[in-house]
N, C-alpha and C positions, 0 to 999 in steps of 0.2 A: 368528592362524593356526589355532588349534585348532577354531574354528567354520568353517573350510574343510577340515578333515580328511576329511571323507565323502565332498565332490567330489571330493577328490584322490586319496581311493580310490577310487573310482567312476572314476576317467578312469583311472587302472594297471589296475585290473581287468581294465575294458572291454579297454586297450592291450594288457594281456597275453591275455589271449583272442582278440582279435584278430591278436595277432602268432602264437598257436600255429597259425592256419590256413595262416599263410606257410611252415611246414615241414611242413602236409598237402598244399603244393603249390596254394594258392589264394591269389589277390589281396585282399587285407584291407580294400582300398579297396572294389573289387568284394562282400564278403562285408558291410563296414558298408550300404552302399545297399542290398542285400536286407534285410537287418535292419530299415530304416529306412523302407524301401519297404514290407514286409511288413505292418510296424506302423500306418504309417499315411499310405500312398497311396493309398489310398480309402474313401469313406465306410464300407464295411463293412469294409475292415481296420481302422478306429479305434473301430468298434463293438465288433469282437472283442478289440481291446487293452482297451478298457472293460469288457468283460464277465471275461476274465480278470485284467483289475487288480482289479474287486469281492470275490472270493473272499481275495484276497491285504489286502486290505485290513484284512476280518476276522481275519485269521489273524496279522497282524501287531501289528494292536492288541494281539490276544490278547498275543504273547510281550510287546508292551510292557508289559500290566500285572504281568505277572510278573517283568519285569526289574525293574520300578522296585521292587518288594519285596526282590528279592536272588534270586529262584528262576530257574528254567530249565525254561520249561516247551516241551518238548517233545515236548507228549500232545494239540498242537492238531490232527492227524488223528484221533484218534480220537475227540478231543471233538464236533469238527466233523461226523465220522459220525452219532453218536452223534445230534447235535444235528438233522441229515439226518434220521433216520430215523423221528424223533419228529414233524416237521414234517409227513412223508408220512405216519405214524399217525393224525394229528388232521385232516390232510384228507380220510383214505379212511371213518376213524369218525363223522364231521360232516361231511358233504358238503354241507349243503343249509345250513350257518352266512350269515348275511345277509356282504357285503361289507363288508370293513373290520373287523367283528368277525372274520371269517374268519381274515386277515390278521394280529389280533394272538394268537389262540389259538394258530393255527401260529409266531408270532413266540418267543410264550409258552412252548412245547412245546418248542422247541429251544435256548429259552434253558434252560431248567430243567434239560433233558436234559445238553447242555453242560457247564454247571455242575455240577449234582451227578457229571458225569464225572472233572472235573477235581478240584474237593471231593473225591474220594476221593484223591486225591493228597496236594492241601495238607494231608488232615487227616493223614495218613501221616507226611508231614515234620513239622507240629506236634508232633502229640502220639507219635510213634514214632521220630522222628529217621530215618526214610527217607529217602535220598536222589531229589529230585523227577525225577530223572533214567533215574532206573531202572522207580521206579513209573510213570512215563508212557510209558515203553517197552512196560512190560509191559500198559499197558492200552489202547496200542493194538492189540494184538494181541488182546485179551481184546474190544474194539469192533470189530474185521474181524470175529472171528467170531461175534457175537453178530448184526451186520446180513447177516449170511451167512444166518444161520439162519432169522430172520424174513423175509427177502426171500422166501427160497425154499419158505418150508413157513407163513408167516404170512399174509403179506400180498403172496403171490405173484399175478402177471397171468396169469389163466387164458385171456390172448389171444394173449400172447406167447412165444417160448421164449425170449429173453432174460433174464438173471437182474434183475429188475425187479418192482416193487411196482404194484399196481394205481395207477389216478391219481386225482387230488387233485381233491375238489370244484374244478368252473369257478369258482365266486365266489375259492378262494384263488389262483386266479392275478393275479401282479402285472403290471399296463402295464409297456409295452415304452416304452423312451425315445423322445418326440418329436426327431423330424429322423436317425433310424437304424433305418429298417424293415429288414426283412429279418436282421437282428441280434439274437442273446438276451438280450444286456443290458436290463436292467427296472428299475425304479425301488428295487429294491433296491442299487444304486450308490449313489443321494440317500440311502440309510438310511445304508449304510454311512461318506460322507461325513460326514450329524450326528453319527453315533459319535466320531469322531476329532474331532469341533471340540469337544464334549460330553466326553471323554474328557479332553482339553488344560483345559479350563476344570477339570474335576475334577483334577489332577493340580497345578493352580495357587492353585486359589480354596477348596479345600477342607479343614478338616481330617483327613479318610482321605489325602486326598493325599499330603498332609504329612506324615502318620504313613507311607503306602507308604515314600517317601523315606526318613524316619527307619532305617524297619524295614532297608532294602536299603540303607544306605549302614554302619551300628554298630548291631546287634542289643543289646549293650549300656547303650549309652547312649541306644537304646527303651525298653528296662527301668528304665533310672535318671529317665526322664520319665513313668513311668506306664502305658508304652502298651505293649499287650498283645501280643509278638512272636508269638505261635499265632495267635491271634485274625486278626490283620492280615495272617498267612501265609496261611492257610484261608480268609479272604475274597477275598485277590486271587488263589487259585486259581480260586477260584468265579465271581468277573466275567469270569477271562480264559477259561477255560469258556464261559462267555456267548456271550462275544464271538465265541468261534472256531465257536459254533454257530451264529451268522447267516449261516452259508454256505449254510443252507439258503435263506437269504431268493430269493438269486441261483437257484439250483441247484435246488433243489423246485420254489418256487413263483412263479421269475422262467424257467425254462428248461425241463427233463426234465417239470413237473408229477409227478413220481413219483418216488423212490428208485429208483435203478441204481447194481448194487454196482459201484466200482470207478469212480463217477465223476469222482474228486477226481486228478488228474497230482501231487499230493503238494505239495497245499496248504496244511496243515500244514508240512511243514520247510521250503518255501520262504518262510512266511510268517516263521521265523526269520531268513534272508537280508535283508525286508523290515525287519524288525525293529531288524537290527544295522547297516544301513545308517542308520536315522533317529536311530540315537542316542539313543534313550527318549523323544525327541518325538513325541507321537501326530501332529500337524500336520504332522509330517517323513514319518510314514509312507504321506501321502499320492500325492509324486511319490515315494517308492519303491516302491511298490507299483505304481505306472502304469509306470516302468522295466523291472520283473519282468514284469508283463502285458504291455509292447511285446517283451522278449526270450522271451518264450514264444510269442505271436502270431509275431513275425520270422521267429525263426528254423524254422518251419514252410517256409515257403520254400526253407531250403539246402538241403531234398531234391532241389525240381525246379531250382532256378537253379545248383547247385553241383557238381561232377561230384567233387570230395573229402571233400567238410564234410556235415554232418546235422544231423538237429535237436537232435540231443545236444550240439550249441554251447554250448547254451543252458546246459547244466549244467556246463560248464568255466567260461564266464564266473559265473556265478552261485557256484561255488567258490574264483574268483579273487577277487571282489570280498568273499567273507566274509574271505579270509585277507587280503587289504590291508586291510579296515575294522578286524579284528580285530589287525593290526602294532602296537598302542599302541607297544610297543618299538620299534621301527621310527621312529616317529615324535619319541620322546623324542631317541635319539640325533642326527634330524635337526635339535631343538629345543636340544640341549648345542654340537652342532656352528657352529651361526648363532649362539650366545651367546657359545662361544668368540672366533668372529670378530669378533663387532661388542666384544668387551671387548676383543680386542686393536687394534685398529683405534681405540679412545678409546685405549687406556693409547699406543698409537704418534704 
């Protein structure tokens, strides 16, 4: 039973979000078909559910490596900026980088960016005993407005009045997926794919793995094995950093070709949604994340098909299903309750 837990909040969630539309006065059956329709009735609705599962993808990784340590990280928007903004940096400053080196410099730039965004956290909680919660709050507010400032007065488009960065050498842009033209999905979906298969292998086959695990399950009996609970804090800030920075891959140099503030619909904390749904499976975070990208894609729709409902659906069900994934309680009592009965039903 425990390994069907996420389905099962995943189908209350959904059920309850669904059911609060029948006391906004709409047919639920009615409002799932939009959803469903939105998502993916046609080849460029499954494009756009693809291109915003990509960013979600990243972003969920990210919290999953910070879960499997014992932390909470939720500074993946501003890492993810951060990580944004570094990408358009090293495309506007090397424009004329051959193809593929292009590609990994800007890979490079954002991972780094990322990371040492998030590194400033882990090393907080390491060696200062901050709470990972607070310092990522507070830095992503310290990332809005750092890529505030640059966009506008740095590496501003002196073509546009939109608040936007000049654009990215042509060689850093990435192909666009075969068989979904017209769509901004790019081949940064396949990166972000190897990530999570790449991720799951490290998480299994590896000793940091193992040590993550260690560190986020008894910080103690970390210690009484040798292994270094700072150390292994301040790194898996730093990958998950990482991680939450290839949002540029999509976003830069798969879609915009440039930084524009404000591009991200809060990528970052729905990538916690992502996150808590898979359960600290990186492999798990793959159809959650396409989940999250079909309810963000769908429910664009309840504007025009719904004379009640908006696309603010999206964030009730997405509320719903953290609070049913996150019921552990919830679920124990319904695990004592079935125990009861099947021991009374041998002892009868």
């Amino acid at each position: 039973m425990r390994a069907f837990r996420p389905f099962l909040a995943l189908l209350l969630g959904l059920s309850l979000g669904l059911g609060v539309t029948a006391f906004a006065g709409e047919n639920p059956l009615h409002v799932l078909t939009v959803l469903v329709k939105g998502a993916f009735g046609s080849r460029y609705d499954f494009g756009m559910t693809l291109f915003y599962m990509t960013p979600l993808l990243f972003t969920g990784l990210s919290v999953t490596v910070a879960f499997r340590a014992g932390l909470f990280n939720i500074g993946a928007e501003g890492q993810l900026t951060m990580g944004a903004l570094a990408a358009a940096w090293v495309g506007i400053t090397w424009p004329d980088a051959p193809v593929g080196i292009s590609w990994l410099a800007a890979w490079f730039g954002a991972a780094i960016a990322g990371g040492l965004w998030a590194g400033v956290a882990g090393w907080l909680k390491a060696r200062r005993g901050s709470h990972e919660v607070i310092s990522t709050i507070m830095l992503n507010f310290i990332a809005a407005s750092l890529a505030s400032y640059v966009t506008l007065y740095v590496l501003k488009n002196p073509e546009s009045q939109n608040p936007e960065t000049m654009a990215i050498g042509t060689s850093y842009q990435l192909p666009g997926m075969p068989g979904l033209p017209d769509t901004p999905v790019s081949l940064a979906l396949v990166l972000a794919l190897m990530a999570a298969v790449m991720l799951a292998w490290v998480f299994e086959k590896t000793r940091w793995g193992f040590e993550l695990k260690v560190v986020g399950q008894n910080e103690n009996a970390a210690q009484s094995a040798g292994i270094s609970v700072a150390t292994t804090q301040i790194l898996a800030m730093i990958v998950s950093g990482m991680l939450a920075g290839g949002v540029a891959l999509g976003e830069v140099l798969g879609s915009a070709h440039r930084f524009k503030l404000g591009f991200s619909p809060d990528y970052g904390f729905v990538g916690i949604a992502v996150a808590l749904l898979a359960r600290g499976n990186p492999l798990a975070v793959i159809p959650s994340a396409l989940l999250f990208g079909a309810l963000h894609k769908g429910t664009a729709d309840l504007d025009i098909e719904t004379e009640n409902v908006t696309r603010d659906l999206a964030l009730v069900i997405q509320a719903l299903i953290i609070a049913t994934v996150s019921a552990e309680g919830l679920w124990d009592i319904v695990d004592r309750r079935r125990q009861k009965k099947e021991a009374a039903r041998v002892a009868g």
